[in-house]
PAKEDREN-205613 format. One line per field, with one value per residue: x negated, y, z negated of N, C-alpha, C, O, CB in turn; residue in one letter; residue number from 1; chain. Coordinates in Angstrom, 2 decimals. Atoms other than C-alpha are relative to their C-alpha. Glycine has a CB too. Layout:
neast <- c(X	...)
nnorth <- c(Y	...)
nup <- c(Z	...)
caeast <- c(X	...)
canorth <- c(Y	...)
caup <- c(Z	...)
ceast <- c(X	...)
cnorth <- c(Y	...)
cup <- c(Z	...)
oeast <- c(X	...)
onorth <- c(Y	...)
oup <- c(Z	...)
cbeast <- c(X	...)
cbnorth <- c(Y	...)
cbup <- c(Z	...)
resn <- c(a	...)
resi <- c(NUM	...)
chain <- c(A	...)
***
This chain:
neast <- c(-0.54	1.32	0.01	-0.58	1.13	0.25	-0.85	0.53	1.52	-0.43	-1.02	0.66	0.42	-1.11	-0.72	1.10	0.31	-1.45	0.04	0.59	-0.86	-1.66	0.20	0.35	-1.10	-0.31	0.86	-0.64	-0.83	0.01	0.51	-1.12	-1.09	0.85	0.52	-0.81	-0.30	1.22	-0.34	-1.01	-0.12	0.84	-0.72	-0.96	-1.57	0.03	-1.18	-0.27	-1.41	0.04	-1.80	0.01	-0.69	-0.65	0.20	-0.20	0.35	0.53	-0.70	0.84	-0.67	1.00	-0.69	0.05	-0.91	0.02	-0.78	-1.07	-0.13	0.52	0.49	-0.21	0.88	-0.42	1.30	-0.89	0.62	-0.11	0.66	-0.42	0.80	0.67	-0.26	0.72	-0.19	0.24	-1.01	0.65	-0.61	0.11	-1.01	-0.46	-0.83	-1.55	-0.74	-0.02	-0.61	-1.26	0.03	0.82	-1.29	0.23	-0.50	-0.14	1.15	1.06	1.62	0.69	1.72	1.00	1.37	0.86	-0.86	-1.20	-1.25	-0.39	-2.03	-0.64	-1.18	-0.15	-0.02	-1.49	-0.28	0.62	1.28	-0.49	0.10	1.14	0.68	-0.72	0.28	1.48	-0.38	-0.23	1.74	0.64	-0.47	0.27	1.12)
nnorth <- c(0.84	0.54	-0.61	1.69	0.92	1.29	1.71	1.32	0.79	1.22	1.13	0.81	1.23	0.42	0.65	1.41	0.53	-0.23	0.99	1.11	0.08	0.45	1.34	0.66	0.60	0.58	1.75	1.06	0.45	1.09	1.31	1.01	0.76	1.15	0.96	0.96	0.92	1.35	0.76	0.83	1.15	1.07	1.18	1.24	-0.67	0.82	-0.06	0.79	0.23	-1.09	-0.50	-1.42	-0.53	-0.76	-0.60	-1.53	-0.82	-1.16	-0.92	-1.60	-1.06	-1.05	-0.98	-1.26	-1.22	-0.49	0.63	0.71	1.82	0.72	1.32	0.71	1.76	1.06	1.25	0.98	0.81	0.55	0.96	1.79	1.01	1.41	1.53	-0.20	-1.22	-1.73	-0.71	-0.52	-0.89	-0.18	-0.90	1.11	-0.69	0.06	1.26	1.55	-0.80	0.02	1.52	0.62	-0.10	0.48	1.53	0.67	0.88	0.56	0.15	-1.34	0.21	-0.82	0.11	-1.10	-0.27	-0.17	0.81	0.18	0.63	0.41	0.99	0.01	0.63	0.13	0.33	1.17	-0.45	-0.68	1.61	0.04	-1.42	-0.25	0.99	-0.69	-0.99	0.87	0.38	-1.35	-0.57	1.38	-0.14)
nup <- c(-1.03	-0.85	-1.29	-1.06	-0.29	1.42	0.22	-1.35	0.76	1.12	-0.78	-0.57	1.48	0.70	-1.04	-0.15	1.39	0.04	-0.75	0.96	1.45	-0.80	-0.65	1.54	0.50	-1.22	-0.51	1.25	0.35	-0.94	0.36	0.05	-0.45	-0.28	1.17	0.77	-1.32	0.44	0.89	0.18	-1.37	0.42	0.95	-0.67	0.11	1.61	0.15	1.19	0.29	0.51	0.12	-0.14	1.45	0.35	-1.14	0.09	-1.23	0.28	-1.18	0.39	-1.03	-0.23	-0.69	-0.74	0.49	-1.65	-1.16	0.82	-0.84	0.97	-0.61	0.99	-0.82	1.08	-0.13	0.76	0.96	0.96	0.83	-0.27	1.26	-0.34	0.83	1.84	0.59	-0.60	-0.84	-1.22	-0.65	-1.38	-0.83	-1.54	-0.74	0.31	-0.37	0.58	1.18	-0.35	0.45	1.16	0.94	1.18	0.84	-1.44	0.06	-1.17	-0.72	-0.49	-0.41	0.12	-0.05	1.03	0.08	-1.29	0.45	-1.34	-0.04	0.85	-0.25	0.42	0.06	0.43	1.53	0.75	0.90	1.62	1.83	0.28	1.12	1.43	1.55	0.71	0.41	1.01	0.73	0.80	1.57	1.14	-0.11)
caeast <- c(-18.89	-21.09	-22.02	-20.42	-23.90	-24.55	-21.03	-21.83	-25.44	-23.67	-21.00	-23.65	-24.75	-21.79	-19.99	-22.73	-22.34	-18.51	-18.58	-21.12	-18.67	-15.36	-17.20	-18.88	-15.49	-14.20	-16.68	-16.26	-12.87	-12.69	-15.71	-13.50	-10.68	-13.01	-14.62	-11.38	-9.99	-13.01	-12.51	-9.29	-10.32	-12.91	-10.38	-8.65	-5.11	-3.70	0.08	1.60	5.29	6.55	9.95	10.62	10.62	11.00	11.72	10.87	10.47	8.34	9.96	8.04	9.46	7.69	9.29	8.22	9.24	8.37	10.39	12.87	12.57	12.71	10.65	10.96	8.35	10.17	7.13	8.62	7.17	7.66	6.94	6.07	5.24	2.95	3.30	0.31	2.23	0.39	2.34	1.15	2.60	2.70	3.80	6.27	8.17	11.86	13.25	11.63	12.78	15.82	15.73	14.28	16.81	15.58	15.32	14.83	12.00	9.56	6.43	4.29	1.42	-1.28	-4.58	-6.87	-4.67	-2.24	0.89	1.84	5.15	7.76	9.95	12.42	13.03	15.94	18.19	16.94	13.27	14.73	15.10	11.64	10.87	13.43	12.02	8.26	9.98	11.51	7.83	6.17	8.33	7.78	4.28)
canorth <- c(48.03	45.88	47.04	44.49	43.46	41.82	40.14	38.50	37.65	35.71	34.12	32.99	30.62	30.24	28.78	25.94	24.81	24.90	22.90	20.27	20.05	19.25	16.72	14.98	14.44	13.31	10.51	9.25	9.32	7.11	4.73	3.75	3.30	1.06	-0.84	-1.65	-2.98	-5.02	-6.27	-7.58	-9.16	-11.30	-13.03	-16.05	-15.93	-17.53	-18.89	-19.69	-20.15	-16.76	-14.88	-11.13	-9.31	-5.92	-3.44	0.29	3.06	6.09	9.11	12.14	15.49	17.94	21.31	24.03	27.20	28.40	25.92	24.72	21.07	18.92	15.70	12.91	9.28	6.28	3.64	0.40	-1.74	-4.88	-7.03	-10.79	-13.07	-16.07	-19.30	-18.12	-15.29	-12.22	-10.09	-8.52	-5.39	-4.99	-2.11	-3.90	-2.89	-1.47	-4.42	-7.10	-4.08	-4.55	-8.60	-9.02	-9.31	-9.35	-12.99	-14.26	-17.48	-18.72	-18.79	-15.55	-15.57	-12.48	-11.58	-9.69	-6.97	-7.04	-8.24	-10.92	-12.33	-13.97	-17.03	-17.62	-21.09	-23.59	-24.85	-27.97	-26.58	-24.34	-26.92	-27.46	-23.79	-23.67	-27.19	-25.31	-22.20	-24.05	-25.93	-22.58	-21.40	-24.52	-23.52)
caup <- c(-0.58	1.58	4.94	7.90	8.68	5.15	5.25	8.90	7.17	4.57	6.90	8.71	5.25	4.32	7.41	8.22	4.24	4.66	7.76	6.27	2.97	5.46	7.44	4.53	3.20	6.34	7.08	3.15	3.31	6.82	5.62	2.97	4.69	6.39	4.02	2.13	5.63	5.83	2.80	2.69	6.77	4.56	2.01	2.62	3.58	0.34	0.44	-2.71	-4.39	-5.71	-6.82	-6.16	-9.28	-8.30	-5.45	-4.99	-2.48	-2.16	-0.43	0.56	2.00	4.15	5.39	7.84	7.02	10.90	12.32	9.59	10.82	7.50	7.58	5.18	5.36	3.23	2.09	0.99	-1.86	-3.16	-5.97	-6.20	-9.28	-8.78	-10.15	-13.05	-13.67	-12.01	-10.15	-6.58	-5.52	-1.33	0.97	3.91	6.31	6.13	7.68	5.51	2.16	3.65	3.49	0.36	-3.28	-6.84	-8.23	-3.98	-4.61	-2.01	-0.15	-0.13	2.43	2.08	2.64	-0.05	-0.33	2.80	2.73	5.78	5.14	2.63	3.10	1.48	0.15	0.29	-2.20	-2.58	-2.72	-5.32	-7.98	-7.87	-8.99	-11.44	-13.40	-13.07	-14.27	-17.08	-17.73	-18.07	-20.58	-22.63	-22.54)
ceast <- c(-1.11	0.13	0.96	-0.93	-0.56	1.43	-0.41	-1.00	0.51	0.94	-0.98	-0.69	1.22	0.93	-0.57	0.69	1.58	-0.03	-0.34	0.76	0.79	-0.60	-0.14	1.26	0.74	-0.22	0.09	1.10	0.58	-1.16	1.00	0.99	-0.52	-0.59	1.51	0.79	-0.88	0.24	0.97	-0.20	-0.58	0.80	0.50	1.61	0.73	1.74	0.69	1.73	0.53	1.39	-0.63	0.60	0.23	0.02	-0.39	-0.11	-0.68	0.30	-0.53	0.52	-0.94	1.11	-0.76	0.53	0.29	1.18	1.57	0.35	-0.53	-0.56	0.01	-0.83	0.55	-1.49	1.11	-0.84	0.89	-0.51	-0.06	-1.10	-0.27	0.18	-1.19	0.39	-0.46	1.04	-0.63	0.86	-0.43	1.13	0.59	0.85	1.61	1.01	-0.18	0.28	1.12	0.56	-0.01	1.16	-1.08	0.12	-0.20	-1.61	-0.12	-1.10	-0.35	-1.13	-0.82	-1.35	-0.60	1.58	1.61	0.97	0.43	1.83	0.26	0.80	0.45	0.47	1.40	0.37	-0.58	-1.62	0.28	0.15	-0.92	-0.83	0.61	-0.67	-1.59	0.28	0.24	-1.14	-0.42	0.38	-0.24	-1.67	-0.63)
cnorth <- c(-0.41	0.74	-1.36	-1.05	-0.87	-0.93	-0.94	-0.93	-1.50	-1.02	-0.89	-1.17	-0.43	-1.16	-1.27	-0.94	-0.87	-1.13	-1.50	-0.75	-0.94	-1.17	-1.33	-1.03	-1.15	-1.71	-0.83	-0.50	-1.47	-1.07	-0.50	-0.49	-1.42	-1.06	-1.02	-0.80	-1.26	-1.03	-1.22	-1.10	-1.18	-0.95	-0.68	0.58	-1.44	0.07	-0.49	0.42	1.45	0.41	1.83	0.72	1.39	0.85	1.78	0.82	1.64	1.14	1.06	0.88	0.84	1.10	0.91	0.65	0.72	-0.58	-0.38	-0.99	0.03	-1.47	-1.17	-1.44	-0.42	-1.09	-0.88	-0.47	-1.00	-0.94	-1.47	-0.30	-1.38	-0.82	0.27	1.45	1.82	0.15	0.95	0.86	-0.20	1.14	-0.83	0.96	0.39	-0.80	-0.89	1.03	-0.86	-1.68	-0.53	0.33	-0.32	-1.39	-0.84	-1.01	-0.38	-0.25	1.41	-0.41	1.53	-0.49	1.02	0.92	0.06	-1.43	-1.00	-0.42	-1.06	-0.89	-0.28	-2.15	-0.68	-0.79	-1.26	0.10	1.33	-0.03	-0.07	1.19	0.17	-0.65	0.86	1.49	-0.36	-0.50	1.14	0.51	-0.54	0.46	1.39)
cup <- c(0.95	1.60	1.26	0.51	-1.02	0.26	1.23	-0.32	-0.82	0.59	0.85	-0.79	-0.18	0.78	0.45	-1.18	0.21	0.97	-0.16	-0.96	0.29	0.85	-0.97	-0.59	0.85	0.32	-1.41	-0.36	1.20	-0.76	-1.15	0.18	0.31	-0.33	-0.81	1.14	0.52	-1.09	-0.19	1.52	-0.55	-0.58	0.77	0.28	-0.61	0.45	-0.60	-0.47	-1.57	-0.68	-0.16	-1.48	-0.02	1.58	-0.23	1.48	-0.40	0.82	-0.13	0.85	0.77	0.11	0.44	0.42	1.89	0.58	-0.28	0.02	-2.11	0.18	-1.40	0.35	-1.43	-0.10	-0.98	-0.80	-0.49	-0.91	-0.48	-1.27	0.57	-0.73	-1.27	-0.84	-0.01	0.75	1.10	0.36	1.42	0.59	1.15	0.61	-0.55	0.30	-0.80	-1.53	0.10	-0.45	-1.30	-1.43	-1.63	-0.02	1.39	-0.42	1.62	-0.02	0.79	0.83	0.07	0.16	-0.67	-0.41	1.42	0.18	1.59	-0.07	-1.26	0.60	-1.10	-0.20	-0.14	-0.90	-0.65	-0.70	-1.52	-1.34	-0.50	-0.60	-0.72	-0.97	0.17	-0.53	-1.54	-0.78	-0.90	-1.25	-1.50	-0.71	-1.23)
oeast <- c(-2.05	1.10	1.32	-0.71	-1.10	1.45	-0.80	-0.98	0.21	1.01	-0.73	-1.23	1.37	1.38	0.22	1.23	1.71	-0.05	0.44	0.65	0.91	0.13	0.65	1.28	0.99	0.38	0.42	1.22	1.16	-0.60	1.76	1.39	-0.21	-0.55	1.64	1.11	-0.59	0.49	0.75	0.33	-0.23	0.67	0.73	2.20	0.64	2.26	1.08	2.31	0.22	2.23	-1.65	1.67	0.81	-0.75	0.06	-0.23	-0.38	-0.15	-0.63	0.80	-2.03	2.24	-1.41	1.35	1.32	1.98	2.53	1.51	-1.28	-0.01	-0.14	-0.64	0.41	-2.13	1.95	-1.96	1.97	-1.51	0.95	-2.22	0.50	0.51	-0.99	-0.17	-0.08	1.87	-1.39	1.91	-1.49	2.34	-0.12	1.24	2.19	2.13	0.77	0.16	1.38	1.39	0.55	1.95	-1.78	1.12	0.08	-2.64	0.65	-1.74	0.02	-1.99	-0.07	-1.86	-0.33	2.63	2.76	0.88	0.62	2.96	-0.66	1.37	-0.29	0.61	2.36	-0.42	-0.89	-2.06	-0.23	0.03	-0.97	-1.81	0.05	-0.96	-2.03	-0.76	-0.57	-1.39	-0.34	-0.28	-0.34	-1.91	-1.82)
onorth <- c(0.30	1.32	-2.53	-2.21	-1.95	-2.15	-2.10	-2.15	-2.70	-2.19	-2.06	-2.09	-1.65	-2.17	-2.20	-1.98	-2.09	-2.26	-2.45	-1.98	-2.02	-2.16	-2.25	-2.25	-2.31	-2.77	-2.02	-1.45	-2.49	-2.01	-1.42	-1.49	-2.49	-2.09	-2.23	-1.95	-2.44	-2.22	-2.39	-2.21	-2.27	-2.13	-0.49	1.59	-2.61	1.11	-1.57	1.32	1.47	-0.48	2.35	0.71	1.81	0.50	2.43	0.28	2.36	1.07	1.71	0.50	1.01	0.76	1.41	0.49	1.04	0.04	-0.52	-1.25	0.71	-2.20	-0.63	-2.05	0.17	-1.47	-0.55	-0.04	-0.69	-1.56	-2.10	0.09	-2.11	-0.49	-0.24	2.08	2.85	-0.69	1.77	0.33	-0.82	1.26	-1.57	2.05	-0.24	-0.70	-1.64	0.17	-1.79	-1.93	-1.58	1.26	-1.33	-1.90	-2.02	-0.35	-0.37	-0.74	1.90	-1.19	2.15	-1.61	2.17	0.38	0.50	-2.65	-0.32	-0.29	-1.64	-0.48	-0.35	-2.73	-0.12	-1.38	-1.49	-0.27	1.63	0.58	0.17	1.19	0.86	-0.14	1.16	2.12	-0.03	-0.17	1.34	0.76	-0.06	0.29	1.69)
oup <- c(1.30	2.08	1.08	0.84	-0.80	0.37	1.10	-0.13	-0.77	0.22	1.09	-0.17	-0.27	0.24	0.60	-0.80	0.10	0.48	-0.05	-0.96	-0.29	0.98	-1.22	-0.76	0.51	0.50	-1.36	-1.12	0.83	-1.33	-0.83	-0.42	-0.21	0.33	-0.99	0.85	0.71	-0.88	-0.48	1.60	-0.10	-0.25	1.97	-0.08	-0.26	0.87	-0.16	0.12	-2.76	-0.85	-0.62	-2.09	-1.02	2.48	-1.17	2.57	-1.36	1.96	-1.17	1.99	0.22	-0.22	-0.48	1.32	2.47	1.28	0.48	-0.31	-2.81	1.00	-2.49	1.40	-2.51	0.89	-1.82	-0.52	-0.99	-0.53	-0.80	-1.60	1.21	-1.86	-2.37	-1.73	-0.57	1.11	0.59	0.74	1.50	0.40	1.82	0.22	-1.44	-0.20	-1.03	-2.40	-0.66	-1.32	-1.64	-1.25	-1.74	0.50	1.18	-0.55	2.57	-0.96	1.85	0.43	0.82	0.07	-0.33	-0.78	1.41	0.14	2.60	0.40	-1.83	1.61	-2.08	0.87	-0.67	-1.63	-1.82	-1.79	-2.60	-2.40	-1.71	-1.35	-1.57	-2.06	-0.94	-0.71	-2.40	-1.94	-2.12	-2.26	-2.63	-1.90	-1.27)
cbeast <- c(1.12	0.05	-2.00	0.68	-1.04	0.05	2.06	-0.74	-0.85	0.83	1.28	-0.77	-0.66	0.80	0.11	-2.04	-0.26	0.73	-0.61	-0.96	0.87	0.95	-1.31	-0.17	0.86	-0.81	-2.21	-0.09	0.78	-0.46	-1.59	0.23	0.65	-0.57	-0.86	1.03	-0.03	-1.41	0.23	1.53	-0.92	-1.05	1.05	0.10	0.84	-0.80	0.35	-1.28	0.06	-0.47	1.29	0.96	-0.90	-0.51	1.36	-1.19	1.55	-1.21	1.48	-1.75	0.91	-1.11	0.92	-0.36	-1.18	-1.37	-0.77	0.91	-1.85	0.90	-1.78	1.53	-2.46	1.67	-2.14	0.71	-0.50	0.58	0.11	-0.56	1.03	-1.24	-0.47	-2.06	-0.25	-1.41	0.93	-0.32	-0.23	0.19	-0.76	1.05	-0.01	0.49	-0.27	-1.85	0.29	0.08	-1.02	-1.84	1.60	0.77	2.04	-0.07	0.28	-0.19	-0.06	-0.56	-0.17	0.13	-0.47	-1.63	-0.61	-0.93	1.49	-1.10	0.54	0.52	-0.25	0.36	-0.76	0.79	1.47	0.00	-1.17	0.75	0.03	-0.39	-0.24	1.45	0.02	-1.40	1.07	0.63	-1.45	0.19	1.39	-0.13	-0.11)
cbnorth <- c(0.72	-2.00	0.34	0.36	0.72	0.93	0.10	0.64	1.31	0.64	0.79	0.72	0.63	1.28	0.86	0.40	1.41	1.56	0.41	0.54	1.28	1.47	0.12	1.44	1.04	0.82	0.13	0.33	1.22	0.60	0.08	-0.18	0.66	0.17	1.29	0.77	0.94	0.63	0.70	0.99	0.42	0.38	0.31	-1.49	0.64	1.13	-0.05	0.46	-2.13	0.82	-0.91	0.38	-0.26	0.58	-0.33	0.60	0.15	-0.17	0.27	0.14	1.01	-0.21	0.56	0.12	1.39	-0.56	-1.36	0.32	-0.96	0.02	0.29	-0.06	-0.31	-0.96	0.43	-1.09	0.75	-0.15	0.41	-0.99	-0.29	-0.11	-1.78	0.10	-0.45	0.43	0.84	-0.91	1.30	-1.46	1.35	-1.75	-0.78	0.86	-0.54	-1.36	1.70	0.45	-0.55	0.96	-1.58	0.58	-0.10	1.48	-1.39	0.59	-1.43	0.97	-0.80	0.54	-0.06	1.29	0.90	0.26	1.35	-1.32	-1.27	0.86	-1.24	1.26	0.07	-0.33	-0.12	-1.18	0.84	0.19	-1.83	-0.40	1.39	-0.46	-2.49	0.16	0.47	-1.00	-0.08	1.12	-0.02	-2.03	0.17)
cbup <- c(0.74	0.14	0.40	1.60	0.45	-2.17	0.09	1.42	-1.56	-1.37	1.15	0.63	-1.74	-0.31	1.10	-0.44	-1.53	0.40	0.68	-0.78	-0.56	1.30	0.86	-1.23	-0.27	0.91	0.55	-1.02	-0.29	1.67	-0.49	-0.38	1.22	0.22	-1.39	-1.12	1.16	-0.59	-0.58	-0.18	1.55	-0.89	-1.02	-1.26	1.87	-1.98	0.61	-1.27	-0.57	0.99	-2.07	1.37	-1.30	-1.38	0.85	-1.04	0.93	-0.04	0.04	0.23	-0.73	1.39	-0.64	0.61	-1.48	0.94	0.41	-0.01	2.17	-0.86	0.75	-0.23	0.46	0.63	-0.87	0.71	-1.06	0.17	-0.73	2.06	-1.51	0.13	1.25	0.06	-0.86	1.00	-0.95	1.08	-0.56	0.66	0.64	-0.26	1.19	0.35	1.16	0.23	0.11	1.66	0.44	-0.16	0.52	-0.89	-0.80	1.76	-1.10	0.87	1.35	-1.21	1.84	-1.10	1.25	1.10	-0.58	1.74	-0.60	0.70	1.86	-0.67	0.65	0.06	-0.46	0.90	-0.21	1.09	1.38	-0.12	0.09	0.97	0.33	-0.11	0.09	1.29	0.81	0.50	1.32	0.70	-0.02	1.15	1.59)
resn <- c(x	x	x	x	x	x	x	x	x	x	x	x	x	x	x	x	x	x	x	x	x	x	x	x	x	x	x	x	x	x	x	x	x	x	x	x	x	x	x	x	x	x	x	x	x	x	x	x	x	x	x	x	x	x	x	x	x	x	x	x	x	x	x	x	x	x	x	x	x	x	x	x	x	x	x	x	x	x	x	x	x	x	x	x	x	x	x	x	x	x	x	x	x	x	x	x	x	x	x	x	x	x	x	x	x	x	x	x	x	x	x	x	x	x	x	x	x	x	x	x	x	x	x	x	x	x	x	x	x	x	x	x	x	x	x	x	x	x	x)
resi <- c(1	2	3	4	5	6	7	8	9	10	11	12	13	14	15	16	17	18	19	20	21	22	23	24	25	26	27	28	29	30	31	32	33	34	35	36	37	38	39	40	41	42	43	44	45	46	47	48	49	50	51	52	53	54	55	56	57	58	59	60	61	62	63	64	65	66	67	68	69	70	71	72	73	74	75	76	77	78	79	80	81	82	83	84	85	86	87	88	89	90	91	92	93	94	95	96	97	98	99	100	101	102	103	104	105	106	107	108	109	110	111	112	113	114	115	116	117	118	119	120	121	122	123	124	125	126	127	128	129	130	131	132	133	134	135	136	137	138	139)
chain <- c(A	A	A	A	A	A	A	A	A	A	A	A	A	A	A	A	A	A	A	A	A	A	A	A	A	A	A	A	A	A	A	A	A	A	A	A	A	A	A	A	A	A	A	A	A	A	A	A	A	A	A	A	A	A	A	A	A	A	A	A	A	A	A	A	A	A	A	A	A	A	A	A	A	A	A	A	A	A	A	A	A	A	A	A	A	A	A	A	A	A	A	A	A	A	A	A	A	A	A	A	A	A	A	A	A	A	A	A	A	A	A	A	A	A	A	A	A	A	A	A	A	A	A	A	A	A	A	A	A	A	A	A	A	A	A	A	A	A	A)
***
């Protein structure tokens, strides 16, 4: 068994390294937050004629046992097809979840990745994405 003065010895290496390790991580995991926030400030903000093709939600639980408080965070997602046929996932709020319907056409505006807002279009502009809906298929 070691004496108490070797383990202190070694805590004293050990604890620096440890520290170093947890920062390290720290500052790589903020720069890229950073960077990819950057990123997306550079792109254009692009607003093109879409339809909602799918919805989801991501629900995560916590619990502490100390306290017995349960905690629960909803993330919304949804999904939009472009007029060439990609499809752009975006996280939004629970209000515009809430808004939003399978099969709902419009006008998406975004930037890089971040989602700004959806309109939805009216019936008469509606026509007009059905016959280029129609086209495409032809295609």
């Amino acid at each position: 068994m070691q004496s108490w003065v070797e383990m202190f010895e070694m805590m004293e290496t050990a604890l620096p390294i440890l520290l170093v390790v947890l920062t390290a991580i720290v500052v790589i995991s903020s720069a890229g937050g950073a960077w990819r926030f950057f990123a997306s400030s550079r792109q254009p903000v692009l607003s093109v004629n879409s339809v909602i093709v799918g919805k989801r939600t991501e629900v995560s639980h916590r619990h502490d046992t100390e306290t017995a408080v349960n905690r629960s965070d909803t993330k919304y997602y949804v999904t939009f097809e472009v007029e060439s046929g990609d499809r752009l996932e975006f996280a939004v709020s629970g209000l515009e979840y809430g808004q939003c319907a399978e099969g709902d056409e419009g006008k998406l505006t975004f930037q890089g990745r971040r989602y700004q807002s959806f309109e939805r279009v009216r019936k008469t502009q509606r026509t007009e994405v059905e016959e280029f809906r129609k086209y495409r298929s032809t295609l």
